[in-house]
C-alpha positions as protocol buffer text, in pm:
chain_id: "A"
residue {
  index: 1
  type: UNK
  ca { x: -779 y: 664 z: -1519 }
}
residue {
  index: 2
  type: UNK
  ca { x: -627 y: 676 z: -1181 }
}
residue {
  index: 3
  type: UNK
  ca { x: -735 y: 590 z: -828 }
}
residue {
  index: 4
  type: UNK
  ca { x: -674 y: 726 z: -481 }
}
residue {
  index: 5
  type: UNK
  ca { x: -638 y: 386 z: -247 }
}
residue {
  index: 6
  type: UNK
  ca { x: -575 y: 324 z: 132 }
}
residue {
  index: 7
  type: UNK
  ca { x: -475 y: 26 z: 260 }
}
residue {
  index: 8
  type: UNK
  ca { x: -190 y: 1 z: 603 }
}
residue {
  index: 9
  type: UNK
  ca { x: -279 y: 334 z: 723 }
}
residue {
  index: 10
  type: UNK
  ca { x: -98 y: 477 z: 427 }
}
residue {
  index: 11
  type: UNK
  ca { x: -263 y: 660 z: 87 }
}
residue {
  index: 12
  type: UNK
  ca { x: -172 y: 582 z: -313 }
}
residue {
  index: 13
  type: UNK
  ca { x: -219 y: 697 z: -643 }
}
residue {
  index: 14
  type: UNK
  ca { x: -272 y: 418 z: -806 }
}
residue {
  index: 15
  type: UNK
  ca { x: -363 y: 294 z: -1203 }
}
residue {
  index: 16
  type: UNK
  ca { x: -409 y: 6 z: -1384 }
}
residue {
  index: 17
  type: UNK
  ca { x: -45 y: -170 z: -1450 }
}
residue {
  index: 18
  type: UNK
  ca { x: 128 y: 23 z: -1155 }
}
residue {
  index: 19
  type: UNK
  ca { x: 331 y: -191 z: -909 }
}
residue {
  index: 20
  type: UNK
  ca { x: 369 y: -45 z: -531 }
}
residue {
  index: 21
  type: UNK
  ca { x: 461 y: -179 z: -230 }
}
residue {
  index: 22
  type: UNK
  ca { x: 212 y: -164 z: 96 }
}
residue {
  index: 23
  type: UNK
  ca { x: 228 y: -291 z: 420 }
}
residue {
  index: 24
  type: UNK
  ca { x: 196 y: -651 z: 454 }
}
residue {
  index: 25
  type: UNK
  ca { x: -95 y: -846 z: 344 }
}
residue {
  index: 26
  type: UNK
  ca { x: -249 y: -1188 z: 388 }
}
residue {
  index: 27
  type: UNK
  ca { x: -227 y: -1410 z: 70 }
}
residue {
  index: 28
  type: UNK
  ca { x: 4 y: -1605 z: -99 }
}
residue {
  index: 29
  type: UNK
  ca { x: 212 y: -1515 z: -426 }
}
residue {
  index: 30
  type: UNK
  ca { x: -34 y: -1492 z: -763 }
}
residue {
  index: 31
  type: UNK
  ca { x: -328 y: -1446 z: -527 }
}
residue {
  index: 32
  type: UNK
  ca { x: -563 y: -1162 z: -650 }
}
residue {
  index: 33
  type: UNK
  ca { x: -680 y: -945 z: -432 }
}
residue {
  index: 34
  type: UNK
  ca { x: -926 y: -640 z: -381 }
}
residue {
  index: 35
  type: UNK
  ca { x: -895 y: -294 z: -206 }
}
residue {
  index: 36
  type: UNK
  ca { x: -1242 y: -152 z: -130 }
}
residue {
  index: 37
  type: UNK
  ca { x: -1125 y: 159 z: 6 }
}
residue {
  index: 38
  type: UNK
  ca { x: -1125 y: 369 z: -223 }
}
residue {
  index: 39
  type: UNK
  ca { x: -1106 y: 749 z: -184 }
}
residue {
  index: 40
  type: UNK
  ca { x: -1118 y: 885 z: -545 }
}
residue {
  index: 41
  type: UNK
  ca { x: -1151 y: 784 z: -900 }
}
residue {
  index: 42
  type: UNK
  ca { x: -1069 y: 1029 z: -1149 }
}
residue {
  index: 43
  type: UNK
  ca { x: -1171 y: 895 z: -1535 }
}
residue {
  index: 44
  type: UNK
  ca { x: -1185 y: 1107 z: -1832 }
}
residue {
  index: 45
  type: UNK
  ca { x: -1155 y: 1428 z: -1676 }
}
residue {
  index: 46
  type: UNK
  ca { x: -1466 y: 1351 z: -1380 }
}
residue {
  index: 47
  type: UNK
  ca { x: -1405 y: 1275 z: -1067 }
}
residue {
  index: 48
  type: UNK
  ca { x: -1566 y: 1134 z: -774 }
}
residue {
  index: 49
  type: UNK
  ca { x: -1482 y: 1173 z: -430 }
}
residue {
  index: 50
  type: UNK
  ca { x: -1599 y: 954 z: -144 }
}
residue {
  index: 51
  type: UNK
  ca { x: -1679 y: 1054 z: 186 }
}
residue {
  index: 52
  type: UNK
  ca { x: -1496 y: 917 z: 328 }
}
residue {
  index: 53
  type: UNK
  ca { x: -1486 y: 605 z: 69 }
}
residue {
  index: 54
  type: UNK
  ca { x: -1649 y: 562 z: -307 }
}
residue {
  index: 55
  type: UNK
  ca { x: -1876 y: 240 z: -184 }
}
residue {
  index: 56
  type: UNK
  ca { x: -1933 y: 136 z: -593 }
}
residue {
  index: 57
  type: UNK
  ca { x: -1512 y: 168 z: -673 }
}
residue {
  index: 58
  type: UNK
  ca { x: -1324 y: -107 z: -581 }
}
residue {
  index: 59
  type: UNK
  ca { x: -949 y: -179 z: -719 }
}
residue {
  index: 60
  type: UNK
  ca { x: -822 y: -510 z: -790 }
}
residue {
  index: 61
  type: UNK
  ca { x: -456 y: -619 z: -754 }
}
residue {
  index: 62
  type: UNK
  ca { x: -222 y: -920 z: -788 }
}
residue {
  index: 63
  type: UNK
  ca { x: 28 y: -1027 z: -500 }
}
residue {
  index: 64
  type: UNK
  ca { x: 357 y: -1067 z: -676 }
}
residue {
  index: 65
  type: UNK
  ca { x: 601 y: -1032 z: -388 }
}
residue {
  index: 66
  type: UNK
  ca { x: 570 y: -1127 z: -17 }
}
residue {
  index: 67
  type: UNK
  ca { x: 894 y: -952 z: 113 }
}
residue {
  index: 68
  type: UNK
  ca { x: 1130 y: -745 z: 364 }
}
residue {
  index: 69
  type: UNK
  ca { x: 1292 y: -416 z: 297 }
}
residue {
  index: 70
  type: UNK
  ca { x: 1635 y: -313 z: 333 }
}
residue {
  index: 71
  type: UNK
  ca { x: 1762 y: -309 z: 727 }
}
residue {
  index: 72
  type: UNK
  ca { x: 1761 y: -53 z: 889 }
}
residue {
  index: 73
  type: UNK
  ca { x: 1994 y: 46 z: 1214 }
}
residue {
  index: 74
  type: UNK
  ca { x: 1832 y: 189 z: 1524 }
}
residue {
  index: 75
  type: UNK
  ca { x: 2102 y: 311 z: 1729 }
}
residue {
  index: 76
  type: UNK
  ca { x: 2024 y: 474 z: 2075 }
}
residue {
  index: 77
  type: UNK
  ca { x: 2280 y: 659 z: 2314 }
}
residue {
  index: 78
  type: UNK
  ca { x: 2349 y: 867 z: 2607 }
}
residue {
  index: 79
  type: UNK
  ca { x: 2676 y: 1071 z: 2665 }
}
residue {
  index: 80
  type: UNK
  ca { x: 2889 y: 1008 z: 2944 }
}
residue {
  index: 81
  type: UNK
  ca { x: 2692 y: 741 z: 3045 }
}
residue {
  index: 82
  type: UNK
  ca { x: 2807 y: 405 z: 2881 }
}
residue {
  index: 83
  type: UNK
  ca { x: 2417 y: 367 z: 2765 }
}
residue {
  index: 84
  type: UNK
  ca { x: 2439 y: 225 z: 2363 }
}
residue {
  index: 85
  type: UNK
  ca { x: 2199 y: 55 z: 2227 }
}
residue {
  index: 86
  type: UNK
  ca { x: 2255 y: -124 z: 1849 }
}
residue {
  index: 87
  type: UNK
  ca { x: 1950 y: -251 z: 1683 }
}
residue {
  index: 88
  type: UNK
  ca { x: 1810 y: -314 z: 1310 }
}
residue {
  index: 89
  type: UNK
  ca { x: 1494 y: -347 z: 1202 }
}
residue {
  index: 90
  type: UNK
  ca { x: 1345 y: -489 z: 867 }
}
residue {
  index: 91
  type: UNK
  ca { x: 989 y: -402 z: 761 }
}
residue {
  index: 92
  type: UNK
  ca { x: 766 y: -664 z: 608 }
}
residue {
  index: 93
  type: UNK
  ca { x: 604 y: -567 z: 302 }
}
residue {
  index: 94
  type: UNK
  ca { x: 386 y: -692 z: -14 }
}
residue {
  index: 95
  type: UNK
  ca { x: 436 y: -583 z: -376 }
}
residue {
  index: 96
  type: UNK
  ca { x: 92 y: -542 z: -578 }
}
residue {
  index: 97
  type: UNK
  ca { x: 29 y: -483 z: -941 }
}
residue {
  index: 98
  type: UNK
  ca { x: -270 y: -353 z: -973 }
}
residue {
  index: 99
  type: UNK
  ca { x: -497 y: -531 z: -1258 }
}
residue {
  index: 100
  type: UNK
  ca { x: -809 y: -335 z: -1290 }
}
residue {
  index: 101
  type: UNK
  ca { x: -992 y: -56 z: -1134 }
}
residue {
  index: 102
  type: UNK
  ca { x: -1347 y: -82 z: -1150 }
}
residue {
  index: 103
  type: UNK
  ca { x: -1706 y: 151 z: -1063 }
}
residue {
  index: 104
  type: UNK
  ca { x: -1974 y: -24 z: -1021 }
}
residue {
  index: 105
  type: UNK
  ca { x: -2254 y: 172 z: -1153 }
}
């Protein structure tokens, strides 16, 4: 069984014992969480597609990191024109596990 999410703008296949790592959410370490939108559930060979979410699917998840990624260095120039610009950047992120996906029938 496997699960289509969205959550932070961004889409993932998802199933039950997978770790991934979104975009920043509230909530502290250990909190459980769940992700209503949905897009697809595929179980036993059906599948249902929402439109554009599955309202009776919802996934539920475990917060087990609140973190930043690596840093990464934004440098901006211009030739011949002594313009350089150094900057890094480091994303926030949170690292799920998700626990159970569930259809409400």
């Amino acid at each position: 069984m496997y699960a289509i999410i969205e959550t932070g703008g961004k889409q993932y296949t998802v199933s039950q014992g997978d770790k991934i790592k979104v975009e920043k959410l509230e909530g502290k370490i250990g909190d459980l969480i769940t992700l209503d939108k949905v897009l697809l559930v595929n179980e036993n060979s059906q599948t249902k597609i929402g439109a554009p979410y599955l309202k009776k699917a919802e996934v539920s998840a475990e917060i087990l990191r609140q973190d930043k990624s690596k840093k990464v260095i934004v440098f901006k120039y211009k030739p011949k024109k002594r313009y350089r610009i150094k900057n890094g950047h480091r994303q926030s992120y949170t690292l799920l596990k998700i626990n159970q996906i569930k259809i409400k029938e």
